[in-house]
Rosetta silent file (secondary structure, phi, psi, omega in degrees, C-alpha in Angstrom):
SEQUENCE: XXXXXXXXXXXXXXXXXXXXXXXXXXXXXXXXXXXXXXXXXXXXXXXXXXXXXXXXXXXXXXXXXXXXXXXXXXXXXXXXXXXXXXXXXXXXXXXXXXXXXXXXXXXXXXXXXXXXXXXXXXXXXXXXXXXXXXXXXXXXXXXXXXXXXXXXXXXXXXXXXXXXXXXXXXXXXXXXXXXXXXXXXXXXXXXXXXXXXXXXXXXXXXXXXXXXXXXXXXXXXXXXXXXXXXXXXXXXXXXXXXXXXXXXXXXXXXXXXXXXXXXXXXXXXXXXXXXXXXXXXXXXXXXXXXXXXXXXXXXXXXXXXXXXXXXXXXXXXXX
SCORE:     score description
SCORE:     0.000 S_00000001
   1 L     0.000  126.201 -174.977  -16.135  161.485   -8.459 S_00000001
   2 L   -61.128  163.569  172.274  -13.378  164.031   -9.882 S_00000001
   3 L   -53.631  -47.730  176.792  -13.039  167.310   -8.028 S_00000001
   4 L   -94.818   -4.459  142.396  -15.114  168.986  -10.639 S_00000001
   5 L   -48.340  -34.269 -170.925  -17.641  166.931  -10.968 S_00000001
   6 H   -54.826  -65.334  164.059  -17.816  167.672   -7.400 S_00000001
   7 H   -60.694    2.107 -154.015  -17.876  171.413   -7.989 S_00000001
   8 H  -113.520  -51.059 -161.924  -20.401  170.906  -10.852 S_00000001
   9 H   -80.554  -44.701  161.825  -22.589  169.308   -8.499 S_00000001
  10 L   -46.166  -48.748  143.011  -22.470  171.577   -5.479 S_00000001
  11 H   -18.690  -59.102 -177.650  -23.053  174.055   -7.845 S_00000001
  12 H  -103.470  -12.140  161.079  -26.516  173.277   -9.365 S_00000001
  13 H   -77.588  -70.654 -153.293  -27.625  172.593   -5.600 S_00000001
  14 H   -54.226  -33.633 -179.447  -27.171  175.797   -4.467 S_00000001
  15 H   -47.828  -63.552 -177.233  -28.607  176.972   -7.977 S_00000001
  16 H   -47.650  -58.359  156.043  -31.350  175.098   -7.091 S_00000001
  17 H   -51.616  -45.287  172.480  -31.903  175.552   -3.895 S_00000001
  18 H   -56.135  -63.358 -171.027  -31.537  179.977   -4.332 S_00000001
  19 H   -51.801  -33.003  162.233  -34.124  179.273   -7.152 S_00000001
  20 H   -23.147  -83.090 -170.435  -36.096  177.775   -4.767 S_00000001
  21 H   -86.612  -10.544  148.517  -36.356  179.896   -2.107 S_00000001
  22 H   -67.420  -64.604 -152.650  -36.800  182.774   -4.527 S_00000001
  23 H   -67.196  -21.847  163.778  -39.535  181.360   -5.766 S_00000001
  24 H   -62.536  -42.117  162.464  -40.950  180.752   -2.299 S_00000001
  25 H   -64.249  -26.898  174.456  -40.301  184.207   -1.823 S_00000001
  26 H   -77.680  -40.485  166.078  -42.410  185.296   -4.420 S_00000001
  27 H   -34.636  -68.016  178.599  -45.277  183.187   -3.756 S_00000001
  28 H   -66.152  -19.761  179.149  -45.389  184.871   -0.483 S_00000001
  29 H   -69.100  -31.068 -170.490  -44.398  188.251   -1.705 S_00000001
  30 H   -89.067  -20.854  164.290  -47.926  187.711   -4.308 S_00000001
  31 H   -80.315  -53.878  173.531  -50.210  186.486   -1.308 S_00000001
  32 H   -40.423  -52.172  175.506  -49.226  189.397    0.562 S_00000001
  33 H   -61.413  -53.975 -133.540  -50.546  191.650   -2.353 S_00000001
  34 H   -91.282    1.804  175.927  -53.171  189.616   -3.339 S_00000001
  35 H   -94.805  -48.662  162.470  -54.720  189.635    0.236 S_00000001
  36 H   -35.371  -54.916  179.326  -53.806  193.360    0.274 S_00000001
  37 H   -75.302  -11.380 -179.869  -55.584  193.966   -2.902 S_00000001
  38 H  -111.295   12.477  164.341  -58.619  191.759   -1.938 S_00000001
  39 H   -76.255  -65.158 -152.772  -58.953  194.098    1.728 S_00000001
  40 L   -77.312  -23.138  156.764  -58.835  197.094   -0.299 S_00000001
  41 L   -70.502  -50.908  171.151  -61.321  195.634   -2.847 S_00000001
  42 L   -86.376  -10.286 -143.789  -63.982  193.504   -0.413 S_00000001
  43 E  -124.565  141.691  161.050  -63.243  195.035    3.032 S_00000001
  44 E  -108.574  144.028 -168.476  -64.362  198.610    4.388 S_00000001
  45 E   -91.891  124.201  171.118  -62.498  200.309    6.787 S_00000001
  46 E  -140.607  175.918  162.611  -64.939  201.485    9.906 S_00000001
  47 E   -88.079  150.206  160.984  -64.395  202.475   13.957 S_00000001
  48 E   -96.353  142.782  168.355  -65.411  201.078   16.941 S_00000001
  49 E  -119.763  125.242  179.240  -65.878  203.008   20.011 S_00000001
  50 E  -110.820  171.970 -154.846  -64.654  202.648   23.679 S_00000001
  51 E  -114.939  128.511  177.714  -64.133  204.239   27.034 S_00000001
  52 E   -85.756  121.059 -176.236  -60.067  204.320   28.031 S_00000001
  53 L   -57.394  -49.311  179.235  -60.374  202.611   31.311 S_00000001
  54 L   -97.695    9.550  152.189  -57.669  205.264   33.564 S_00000001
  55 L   -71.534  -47.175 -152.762  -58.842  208.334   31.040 S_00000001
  56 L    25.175   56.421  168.744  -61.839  207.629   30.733 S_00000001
  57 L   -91.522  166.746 -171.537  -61.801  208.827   27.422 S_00000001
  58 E   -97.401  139.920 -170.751  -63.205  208.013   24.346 S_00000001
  59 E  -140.576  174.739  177.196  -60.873  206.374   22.080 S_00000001
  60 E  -125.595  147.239 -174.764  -61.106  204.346   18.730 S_00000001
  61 E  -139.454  131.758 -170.220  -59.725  200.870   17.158 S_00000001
  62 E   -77.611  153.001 -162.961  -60.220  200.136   13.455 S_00000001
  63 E  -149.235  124.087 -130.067  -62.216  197.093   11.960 S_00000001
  64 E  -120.023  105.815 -146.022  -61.812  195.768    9.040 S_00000001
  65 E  -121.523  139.691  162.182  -65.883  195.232    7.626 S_00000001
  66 E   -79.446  157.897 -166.640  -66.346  192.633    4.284 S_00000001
  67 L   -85.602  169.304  172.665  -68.466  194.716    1.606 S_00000001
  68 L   157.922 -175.529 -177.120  -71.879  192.946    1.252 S_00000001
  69 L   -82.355  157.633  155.747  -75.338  194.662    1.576 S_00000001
  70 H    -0.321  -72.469 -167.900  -76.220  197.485    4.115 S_00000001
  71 H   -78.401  -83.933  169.772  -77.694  195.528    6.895 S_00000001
  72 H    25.858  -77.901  172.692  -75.304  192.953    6.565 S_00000001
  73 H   -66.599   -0.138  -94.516  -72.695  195.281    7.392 S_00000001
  74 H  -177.339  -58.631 -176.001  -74.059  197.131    9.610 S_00000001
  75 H   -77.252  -44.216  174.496  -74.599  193.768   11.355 S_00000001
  76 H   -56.208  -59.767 -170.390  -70.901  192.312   11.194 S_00000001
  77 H   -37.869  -29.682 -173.030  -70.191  196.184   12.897 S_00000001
  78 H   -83.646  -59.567 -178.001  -72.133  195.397   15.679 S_00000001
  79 H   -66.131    8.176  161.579  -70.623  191.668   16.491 S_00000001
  80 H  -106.104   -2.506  166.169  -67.610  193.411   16.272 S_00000001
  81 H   -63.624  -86.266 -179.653  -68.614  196.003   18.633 S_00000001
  82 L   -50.015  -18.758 -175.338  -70.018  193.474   21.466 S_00000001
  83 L   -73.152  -25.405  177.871  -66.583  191.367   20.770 S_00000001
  84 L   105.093  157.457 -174.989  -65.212  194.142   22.898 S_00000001
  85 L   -75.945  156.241  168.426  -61.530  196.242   22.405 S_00000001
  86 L   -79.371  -54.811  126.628  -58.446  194.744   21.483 S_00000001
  87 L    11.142   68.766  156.148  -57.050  196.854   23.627 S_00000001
  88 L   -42.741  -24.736  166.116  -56.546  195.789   27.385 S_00000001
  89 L   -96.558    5.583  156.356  -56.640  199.595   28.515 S_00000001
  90 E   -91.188  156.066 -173.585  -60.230  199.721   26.944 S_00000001
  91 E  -130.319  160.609  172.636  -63.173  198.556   28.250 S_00000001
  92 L   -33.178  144.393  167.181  -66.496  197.103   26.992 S_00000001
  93 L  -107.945  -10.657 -178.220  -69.193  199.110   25.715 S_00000001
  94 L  -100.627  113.969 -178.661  -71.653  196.840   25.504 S_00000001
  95 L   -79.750  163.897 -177.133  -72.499  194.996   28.442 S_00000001
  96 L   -47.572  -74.117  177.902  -73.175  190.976   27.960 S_00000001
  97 L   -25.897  -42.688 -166.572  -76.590  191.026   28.745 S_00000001
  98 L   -65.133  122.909  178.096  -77.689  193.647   26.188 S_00000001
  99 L  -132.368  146.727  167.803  -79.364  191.918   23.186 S_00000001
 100 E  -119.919  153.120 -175.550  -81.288  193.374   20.113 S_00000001
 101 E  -107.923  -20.647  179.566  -83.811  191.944   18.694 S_00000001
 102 E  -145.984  134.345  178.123  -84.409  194.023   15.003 S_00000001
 103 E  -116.780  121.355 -160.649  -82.057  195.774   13.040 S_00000001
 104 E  -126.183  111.230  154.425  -84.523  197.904   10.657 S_00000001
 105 L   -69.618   63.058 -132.754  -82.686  200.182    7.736 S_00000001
 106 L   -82.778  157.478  176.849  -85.332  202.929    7.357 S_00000001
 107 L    59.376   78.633  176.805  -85.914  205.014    4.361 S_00000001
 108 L   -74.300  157.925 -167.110  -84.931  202.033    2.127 S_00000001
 109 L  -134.377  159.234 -170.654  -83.077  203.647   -0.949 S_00000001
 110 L   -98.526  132.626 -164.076  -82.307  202.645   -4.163 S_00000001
 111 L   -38.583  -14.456  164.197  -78.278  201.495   -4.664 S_00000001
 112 L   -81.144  -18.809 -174.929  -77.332  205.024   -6.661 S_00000001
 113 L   -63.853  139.818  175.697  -78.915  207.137   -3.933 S_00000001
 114 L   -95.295  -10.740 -178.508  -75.981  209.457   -2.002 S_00000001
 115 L   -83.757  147.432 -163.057  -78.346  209.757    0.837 S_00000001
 116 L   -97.368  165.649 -165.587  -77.731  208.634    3.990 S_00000001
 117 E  -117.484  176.391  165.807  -80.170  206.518    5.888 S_00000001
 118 L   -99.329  147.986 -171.956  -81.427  205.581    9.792 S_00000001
 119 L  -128.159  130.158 -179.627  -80.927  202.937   11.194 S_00000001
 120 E  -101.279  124.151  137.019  -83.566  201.426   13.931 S_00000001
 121 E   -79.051  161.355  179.074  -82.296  199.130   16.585 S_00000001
 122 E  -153.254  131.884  171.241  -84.670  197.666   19.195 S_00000001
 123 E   -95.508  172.954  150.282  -83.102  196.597   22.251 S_00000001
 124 L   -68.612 -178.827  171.469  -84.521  193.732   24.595 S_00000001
 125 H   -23.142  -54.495 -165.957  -85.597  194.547   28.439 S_00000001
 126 H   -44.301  -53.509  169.111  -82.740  193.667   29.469 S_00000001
 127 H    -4.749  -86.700  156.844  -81.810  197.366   28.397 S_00000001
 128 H     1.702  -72.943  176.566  -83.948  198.780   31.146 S_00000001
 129 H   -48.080  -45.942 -167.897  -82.183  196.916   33.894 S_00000001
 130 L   -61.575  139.617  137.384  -77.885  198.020   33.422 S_00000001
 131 L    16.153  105.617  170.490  -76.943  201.035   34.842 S_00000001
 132 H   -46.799  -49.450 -168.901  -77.567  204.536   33.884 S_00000001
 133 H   -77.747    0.119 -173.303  -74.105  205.233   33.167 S_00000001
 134 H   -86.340  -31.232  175.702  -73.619  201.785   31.167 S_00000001
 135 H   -77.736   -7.327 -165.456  -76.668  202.525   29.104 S_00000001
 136 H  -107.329  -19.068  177.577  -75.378  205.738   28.559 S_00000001
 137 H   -80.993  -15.029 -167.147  -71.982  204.965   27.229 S_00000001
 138 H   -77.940  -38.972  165.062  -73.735  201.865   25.790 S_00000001
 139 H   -70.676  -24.592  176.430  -75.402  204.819   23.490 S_00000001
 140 H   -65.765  -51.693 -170.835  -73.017  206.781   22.857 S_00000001
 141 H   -81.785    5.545  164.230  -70.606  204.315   21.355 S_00000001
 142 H   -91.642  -24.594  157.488  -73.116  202.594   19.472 S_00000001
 143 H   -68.178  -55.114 -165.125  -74.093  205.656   17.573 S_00000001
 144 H   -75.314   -0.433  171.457  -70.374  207.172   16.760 S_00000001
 145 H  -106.999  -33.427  157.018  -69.680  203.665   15.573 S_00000001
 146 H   -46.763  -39.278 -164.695  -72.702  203.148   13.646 S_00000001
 147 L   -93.238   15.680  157.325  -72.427  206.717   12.176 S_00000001
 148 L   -74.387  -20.047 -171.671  -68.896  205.528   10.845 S_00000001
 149 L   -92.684  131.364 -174.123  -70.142  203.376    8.052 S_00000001
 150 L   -36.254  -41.961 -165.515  -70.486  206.029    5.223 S_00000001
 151 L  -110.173   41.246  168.493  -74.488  205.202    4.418 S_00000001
 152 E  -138.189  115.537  155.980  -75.548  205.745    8.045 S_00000001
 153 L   -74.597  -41.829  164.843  -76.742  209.110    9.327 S_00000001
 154 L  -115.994 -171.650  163.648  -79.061  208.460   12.377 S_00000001
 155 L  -144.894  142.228  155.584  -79.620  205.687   15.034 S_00000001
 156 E  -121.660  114.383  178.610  -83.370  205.173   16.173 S_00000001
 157 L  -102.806  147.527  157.564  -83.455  202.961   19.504 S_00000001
 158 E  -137.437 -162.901 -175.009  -86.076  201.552   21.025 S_00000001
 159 E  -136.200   96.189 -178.634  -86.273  199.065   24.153 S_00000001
 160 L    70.242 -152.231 -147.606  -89.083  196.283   23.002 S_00000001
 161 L  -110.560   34.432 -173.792  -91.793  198.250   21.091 S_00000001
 162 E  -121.587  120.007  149.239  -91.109  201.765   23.501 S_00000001
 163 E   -31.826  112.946  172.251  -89.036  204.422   21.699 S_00000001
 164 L   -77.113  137.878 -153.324  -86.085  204.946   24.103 S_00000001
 165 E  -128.090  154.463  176.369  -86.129  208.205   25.827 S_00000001
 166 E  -102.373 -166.477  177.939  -83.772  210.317   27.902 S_00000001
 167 L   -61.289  -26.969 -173.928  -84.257  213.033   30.864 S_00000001
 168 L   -85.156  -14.048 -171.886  -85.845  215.045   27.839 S_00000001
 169 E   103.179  173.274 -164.875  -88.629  212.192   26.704 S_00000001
 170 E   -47.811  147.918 -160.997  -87.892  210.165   23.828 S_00000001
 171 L   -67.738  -41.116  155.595  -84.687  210.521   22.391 S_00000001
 172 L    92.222 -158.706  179.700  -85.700  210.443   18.576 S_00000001
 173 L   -69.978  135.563 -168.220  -83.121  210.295   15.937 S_00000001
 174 L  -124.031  142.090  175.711  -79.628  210.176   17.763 S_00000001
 175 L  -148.762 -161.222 -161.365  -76.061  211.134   15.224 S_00000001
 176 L   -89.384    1.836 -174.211  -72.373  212.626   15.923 S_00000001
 177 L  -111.393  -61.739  171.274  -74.140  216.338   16.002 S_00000001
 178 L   -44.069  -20.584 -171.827  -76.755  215.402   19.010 S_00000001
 179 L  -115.725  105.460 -172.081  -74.757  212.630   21.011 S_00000001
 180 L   -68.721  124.736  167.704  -71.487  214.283   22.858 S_00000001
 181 L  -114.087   22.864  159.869  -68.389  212.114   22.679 S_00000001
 182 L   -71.595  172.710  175.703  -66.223  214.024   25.099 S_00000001
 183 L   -70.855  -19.184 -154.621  -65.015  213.531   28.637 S_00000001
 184 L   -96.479   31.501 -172.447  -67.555  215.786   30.218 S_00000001
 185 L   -98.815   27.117  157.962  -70.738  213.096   28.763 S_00000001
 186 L  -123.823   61.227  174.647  -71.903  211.981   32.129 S_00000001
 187 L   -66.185  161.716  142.008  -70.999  215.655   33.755 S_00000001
 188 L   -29.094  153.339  178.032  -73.085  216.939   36.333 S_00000001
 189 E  -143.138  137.865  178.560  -76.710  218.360   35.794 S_00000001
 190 E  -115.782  134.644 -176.486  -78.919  220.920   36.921 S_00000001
 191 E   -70.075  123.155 -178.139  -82.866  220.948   37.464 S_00000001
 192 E  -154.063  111.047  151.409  -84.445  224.043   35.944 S_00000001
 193 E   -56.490  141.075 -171.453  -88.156  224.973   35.276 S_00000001
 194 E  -136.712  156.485  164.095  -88.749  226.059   31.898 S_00000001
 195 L   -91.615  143.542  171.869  -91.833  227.628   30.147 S_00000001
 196 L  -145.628  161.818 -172.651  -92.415  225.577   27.106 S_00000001
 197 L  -128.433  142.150 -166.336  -95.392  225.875   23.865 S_00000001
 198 L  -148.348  162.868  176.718  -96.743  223.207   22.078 S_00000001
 199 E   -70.719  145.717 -173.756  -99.857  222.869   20.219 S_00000001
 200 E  -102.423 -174.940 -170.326 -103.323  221.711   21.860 S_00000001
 201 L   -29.950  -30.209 -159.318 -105.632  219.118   20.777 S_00000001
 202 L  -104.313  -24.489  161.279 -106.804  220.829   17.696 S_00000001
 203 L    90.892   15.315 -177.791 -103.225  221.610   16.341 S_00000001
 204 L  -127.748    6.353  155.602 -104.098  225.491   15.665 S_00000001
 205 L  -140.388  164.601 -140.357 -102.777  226.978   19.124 S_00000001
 206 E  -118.111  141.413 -137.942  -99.827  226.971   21.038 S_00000001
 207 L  -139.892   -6.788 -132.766 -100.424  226.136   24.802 S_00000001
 208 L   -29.621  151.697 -175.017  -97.827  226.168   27.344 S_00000001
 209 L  -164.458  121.477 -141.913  -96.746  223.802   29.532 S_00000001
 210 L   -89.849  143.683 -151.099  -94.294  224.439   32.510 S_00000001
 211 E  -145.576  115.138  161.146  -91.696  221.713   32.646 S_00000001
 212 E   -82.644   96.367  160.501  -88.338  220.582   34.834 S_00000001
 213 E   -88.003  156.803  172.721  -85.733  219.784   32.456 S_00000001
 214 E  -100.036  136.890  171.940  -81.964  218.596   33.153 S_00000001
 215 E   -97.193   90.424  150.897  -79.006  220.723   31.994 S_00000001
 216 E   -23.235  145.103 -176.059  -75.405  219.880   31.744 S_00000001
 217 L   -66.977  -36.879  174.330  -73.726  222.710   33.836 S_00000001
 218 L  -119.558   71.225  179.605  -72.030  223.441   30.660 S_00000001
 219 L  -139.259  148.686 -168.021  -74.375  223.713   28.222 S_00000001
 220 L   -93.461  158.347  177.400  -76.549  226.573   28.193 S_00000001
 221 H   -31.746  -64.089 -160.482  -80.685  226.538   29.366 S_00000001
 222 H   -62.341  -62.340 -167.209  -81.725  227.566   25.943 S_00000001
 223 H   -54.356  -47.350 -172.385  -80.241  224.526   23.935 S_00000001
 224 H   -65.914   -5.688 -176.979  -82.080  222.173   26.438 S_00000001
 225 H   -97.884  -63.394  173.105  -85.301  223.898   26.070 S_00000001
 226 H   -14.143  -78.509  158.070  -84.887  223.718   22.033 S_00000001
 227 H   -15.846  -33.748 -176.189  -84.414  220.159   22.724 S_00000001
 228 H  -113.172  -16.959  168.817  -87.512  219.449   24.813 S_00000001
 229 H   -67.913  -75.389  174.002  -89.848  221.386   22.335 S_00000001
 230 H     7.715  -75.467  179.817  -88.140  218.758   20.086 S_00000001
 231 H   -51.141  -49.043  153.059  -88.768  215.993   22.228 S_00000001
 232 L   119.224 -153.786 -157.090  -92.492  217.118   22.793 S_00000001
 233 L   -94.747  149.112  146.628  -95.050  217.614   25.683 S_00000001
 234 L   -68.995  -56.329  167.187  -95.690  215.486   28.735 S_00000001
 235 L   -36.961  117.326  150.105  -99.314  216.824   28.469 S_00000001
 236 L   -21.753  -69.446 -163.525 -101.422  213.873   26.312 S_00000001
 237 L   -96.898   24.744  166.324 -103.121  216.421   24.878 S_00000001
 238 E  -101.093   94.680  175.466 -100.291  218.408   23.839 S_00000001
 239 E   -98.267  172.348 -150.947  -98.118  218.063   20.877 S_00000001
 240 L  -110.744  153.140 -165.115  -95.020  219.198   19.654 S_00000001
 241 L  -112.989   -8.188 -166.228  -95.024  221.489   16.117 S_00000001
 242 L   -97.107  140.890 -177.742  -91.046  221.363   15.512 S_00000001
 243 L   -79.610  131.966 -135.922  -90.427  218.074   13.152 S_00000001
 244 L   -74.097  -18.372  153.504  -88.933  215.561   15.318 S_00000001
 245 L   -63.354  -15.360  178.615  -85.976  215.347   12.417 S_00000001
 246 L   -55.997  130.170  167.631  -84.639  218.669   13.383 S_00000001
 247 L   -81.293  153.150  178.849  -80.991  218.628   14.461 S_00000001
 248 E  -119.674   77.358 -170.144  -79.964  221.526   17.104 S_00000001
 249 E   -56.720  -64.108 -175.651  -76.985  222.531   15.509 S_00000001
 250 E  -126.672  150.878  168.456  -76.179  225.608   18.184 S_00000001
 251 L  -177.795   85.080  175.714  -77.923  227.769   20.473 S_00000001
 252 L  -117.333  152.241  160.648  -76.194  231.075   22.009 S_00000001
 253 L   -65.058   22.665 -153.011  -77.004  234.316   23.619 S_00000001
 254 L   -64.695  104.206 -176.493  -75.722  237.490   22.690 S_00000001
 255 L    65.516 -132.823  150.085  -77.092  240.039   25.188 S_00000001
 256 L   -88.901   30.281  177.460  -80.773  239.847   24.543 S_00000001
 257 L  -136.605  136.075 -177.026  -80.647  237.838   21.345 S_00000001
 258 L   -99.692  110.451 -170.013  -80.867  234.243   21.069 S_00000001
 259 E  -101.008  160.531 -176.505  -79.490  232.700   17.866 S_00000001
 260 E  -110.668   86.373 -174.088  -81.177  229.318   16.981 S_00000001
 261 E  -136.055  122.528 -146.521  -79.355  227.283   14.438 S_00000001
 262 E  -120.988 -161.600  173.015  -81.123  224.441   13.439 S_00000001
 263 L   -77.455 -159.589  172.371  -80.877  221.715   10.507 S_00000001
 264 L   -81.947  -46.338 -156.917  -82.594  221.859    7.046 S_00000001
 265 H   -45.039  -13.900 -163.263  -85.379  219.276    8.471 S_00000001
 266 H   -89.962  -19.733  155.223  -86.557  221.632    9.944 S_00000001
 267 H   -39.817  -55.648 -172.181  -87.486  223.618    6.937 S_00000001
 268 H   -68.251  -16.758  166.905  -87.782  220.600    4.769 S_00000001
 269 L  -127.921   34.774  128.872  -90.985  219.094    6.691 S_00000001
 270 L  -112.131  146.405  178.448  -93.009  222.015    6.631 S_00000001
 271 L   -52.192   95.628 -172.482  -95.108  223.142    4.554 S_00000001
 272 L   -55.394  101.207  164.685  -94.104  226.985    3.377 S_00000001
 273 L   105.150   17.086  173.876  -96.873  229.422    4.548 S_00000001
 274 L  -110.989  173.043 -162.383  -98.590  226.853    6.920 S_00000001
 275 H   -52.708  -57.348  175.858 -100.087  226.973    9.927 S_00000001
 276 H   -66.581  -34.717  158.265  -98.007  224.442   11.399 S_00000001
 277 H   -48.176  -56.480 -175.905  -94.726  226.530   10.189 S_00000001
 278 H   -51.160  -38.750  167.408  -95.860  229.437   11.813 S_00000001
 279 H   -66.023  -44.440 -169.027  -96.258  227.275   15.122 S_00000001
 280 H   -54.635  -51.201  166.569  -92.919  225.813   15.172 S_00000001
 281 H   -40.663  -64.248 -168.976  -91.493  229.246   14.859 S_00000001
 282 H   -90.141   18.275  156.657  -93.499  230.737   17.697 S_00000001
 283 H  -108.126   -6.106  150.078  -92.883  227.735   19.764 S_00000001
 284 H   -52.835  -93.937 -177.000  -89.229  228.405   19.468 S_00000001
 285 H   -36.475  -64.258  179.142  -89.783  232.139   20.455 S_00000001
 286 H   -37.862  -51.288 -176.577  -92.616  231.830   23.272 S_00000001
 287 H   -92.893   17.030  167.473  -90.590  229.564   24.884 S_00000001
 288 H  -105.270  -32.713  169.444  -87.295  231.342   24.686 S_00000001
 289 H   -57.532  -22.515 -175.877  -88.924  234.997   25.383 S_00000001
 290 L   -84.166  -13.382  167.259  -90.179  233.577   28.645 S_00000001
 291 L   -83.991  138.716 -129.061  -86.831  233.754   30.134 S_00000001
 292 L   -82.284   -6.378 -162.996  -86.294  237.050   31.581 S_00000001
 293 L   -98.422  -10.708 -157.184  -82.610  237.292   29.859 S_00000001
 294 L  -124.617  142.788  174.418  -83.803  236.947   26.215 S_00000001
 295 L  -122.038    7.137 -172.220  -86.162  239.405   24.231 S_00000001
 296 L  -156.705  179.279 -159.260  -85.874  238.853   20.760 S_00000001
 297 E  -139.109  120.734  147.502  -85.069  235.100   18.602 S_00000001
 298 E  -136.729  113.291 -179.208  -83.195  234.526   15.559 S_00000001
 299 E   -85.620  136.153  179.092  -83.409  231.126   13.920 S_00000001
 300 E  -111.617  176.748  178.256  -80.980  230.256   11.491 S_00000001
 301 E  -143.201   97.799 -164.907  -80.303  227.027    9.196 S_00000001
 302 L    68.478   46.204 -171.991  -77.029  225.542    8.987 S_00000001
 303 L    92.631  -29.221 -176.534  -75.706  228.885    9.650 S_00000001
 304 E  -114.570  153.489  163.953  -77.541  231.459    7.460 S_00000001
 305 L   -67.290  167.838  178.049  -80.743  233.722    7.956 S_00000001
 306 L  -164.544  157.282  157.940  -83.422  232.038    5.226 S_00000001
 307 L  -128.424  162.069  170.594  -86.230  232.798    3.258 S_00000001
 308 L  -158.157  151.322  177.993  -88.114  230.748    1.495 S_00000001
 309 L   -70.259  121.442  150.669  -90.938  231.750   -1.362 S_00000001
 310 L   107.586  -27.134  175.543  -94.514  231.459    0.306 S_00000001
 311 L   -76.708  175.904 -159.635  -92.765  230.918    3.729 S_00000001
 312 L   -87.945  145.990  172.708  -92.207  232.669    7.072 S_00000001
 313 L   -94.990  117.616 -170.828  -89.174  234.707    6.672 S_00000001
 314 L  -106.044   21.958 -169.076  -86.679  233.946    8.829 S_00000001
 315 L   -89.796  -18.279  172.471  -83.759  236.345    7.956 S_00000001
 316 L  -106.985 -146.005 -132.917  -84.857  239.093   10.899 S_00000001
 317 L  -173.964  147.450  177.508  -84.878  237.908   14.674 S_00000001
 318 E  -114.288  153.132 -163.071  -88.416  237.480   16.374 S_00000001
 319 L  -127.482    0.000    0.000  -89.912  239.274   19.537 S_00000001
C-alpha cells in the first residue's frame, strides 16, 4: 500500500473515530438534559429534617419527591424520612421501631383549590414506649418536613385511636408556627399554677379551673396559658370555648397590657355575635387578668385590632 493510501486511510480512522466519540458525547450530553428536564418536570424538591449529632442542631438535606397524588407523596416523604440522613454527622429522627398505621389527608379538596390541607398520622404503641426526648424530636422533624411539601399546613398525630398530647393535653393541630425548631426545643421547664376558664356542662358559663402547666424558662407564662385554654380542661365536665384551630401567633406584656395575637381560625369558627364568641374572648381575659401583673387584654389577629359586623369588637383591649 503506497504512502498515501496509507495517509488516506489513517485519515478516515481518526475521522471516524472523532465522529464517534462526538457522537457519544452527545448522546450523553442529551441524557444529561433529558433526565434534568424530566426532575424538573416529574420530581418536587422537599426537606427532610435532622438533629446535627456534635450541634445538636437542626439541619436539613434535600429529597428529590416524584409528582403523583397527595398522599402518595406525602408517603414517598416519609420512607425517605425513616431512611435516615445522608449525612454521617446527622442522626436519625425516627427511631426503627416507630410505625404508622394511617396516613389520612383531611379536608379533602378539589385539584384547583390553593388551600392547604392536614394531614393525620396515627402512630402504633410502640410510640408510647421511646424516650421523651426521641418522641420529641421524632415530632418535631416530622412536622417541619411534612410542612415542606407546598399542600400541607398541619400535622394531626395520634398514637392508636388516642389523639397525642403533650404536658398541655392533646396537642391538636401541630405546623412551623406552634412546633419550635431551634436549639433551645428540649430546654428546661418550669411548673406554674395558673387560673384558667372554660365553659361548664351547659356551654353558657365560664368556670375556672386551677391548673399546673409547664413553661419553657424562655417563653413567657401567658403564651402557655393561651395554649392550655387551647388545649382544653382536665375537668370532664369542662370544655374549652377557643376553636381548637387557633394558632398562637405571639403573646407579650407591655406593663399591664397583654397583647394576644392569634390566627384567623379563631375568628373564622365563630359565629359573629354568639354566645360562644363572647366566651372565648372572656376566657382569654379571665384567665390572663388573674395574674397579678396583667390588668387589661388585647387580642389581635395576624397582627391587627379587628372588627367584624355583628361581632365582638376587638380593636380596644379588655379588663
Amino acid at each position: 500500500m503506497s504512502n498515501k493510501l496509507k495517509f488516506v486511510f489513517k485519515w478516515i480512522t481518526i475521522c471516524l473515530i472523532s465522529a464517534l466519540l462526538i457522537f457519544i458525547l452527545l448522546i450523553s450530553v442529551y441524557r444529561i438534559y433529558a433526565d434534568a428536564h424530566d426532575k424538573k418536570l416529574n420530581y418536587i424538591k422537599a426537606n427532610v429534617y435532622f438533629r446535627n449529632y456534635e450541634t445538636f442542631e437542626w439541619e436539613t438535606e434535600e429529597r428529590l419527591i416524584k409528582k403523583d397524588n397527595e398522599k402518595v407523596q406525602v408517603e414517598h416523604l416519609l420512607t425517605e424520612l425513616k431512611k435516615g440522613p445522608v449525612s454521617a454527622k446527622l442522626m436519625p429522627s425516627i427511631p426503627e421501631a416507630v410505625g404508622t398505621t394511617e396516613i389520612v389527608l383531611a379536608t379533602p379538596l378539589s385539584e384547583n383549590s390553593e388551600e392547604r390541607k392536614v394531614i393525620e398520622i396515627t402512630f402504633t404503641d410502640v410510640f408510647n414506649e421511646i424516650p421523651p426526648t426521641k418522641s420529641s424530636d421524632c415530632i418535631v422533624s416530622l412536622v417541619w418536613t411534612l410542612t415542606s411539601l407546598d399542600f400541607i399546613r398541619d400535622v394531626h398525630f395520634y398514637i392508636g385511636e388516642t389523639e397525642f398530647s403533650n404536658y398541655n393535653g392533646p396537642a391538636g393541630l401541630l405546623n412551623r408556627q406552634n412546633v419550635r425548631i431551634d436549639s433551645q426545643i428540649l430546654e428546661e421547664t418550669i411548673l406554674q399554677e395558673v387560673v384558667l376558664y372554660f365553659a361548664d356542662s351547659t356551654g353558657e358559663t365560664l368556670i375556672q379551673e386551677v391548673d399546673k402547666i409547664e413553661t419553657a424558662v424562655s417563653d413567657s407564662p401567658e403564651m402557655s396559658i393561651v395554649n392550655a385554654l387551647i388545649a382544653g380542661p382536665n375537668d370532664t365536665n369542662l370544655t374549652a370555648v377557643i376553636p381548637k384551630e387557633t394558632k398562637v401567633l405571639s403573646v407579650k406584656t407591655e406593663d399591664v397590657l397583654c397583647y394576644v395575637d392569634l390566627s384567623e381560625e379563631f375568628l373564622l369558627k365563630l359565629e359573629p355575635g354568639s354566645l360562644k364568641e363572647r366566651l372565648a374572648v372572656q376566657s382569654i381575659v379571665k384567665s390572663l387578668t388573674a395574674r397579678q401583673n396583667i390588668k387589661q387584654v388585647q387580642i389581635l389577629i395576624n397582627g391587627d385590632k379587628s372588627s367584624r359586623p355583628n361581632g365582638i369588637d376587638l380593636s380596644q383591649p379588655f379588663e
